[in-house]
C-alpha positions in Angstrom: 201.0 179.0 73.8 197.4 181.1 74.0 199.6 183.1 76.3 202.5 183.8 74.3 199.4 185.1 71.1 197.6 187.0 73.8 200.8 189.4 74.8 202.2 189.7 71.2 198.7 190.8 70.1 198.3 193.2 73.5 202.2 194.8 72.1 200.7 195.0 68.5 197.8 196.9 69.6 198.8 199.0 72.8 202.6 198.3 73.1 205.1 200.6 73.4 208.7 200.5 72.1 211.5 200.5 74.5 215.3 200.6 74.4 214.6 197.2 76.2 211.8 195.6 74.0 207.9 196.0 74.3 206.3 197.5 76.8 203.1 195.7 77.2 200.1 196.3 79.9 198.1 193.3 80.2 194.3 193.8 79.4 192.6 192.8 82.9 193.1 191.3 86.4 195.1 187.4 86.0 191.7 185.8 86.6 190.5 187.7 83.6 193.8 187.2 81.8 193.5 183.4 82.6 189.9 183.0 81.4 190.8 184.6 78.3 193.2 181.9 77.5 191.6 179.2 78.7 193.5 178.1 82.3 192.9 179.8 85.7 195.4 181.8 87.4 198.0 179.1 88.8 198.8 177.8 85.8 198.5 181.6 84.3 201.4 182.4 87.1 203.4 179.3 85.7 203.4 179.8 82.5 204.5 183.6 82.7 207.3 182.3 85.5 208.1 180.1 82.4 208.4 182.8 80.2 210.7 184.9 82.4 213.0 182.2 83.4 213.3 181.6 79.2 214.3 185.3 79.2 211.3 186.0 76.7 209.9 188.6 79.2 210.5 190.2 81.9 207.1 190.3 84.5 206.1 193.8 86.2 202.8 193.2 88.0 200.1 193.8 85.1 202.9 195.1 83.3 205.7 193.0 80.9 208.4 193.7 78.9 208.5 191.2 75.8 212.5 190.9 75.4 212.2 188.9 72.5 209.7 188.9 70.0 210.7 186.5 67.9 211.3 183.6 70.6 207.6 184.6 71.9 206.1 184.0 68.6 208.1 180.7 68.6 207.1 179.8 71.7 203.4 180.8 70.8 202.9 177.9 68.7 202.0 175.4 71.8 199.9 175.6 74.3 199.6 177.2 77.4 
């Protein structure tokens, strides 16, 4: 998932540790974030949506907590 690479290099560079996981803020608008990854923003939207309901992050507007790094980085070997 190019999603899934994008945010675990976004907390590698500019994340910050919480008691909670990794604070990330996402580099751009969705459309931006979309285009970036290859998709536009609907299927951007799903794909985070998926994500959350996995319990990987948790979504806060431009902002998301990655829960769990490791199942991100497993899930970052598909597609978006």
């Amino acid at each position: 998932m190019r999603l899934g690479r994008l945010v675990l290099d976004e907390a590698g560079r500019t994340g910050r540790l919480t008691r909670d996981g990794v604070e990330v803020t996402l580099p751009g608008t969705r459309d931006e974030i979309a285009a970036r990854v290859g998709t536009v923003r609907e299927p951007l939207s799903r794909a985070l949506a998926a994500l959350a309901r996995e319990g990987l992050v948790t979504v806060r507007g431009r902002r998301l907590l990655v829960r769990d790094v490791k199942g991100l980085e497993d899930a970052a070997g598909g597609s978006v």
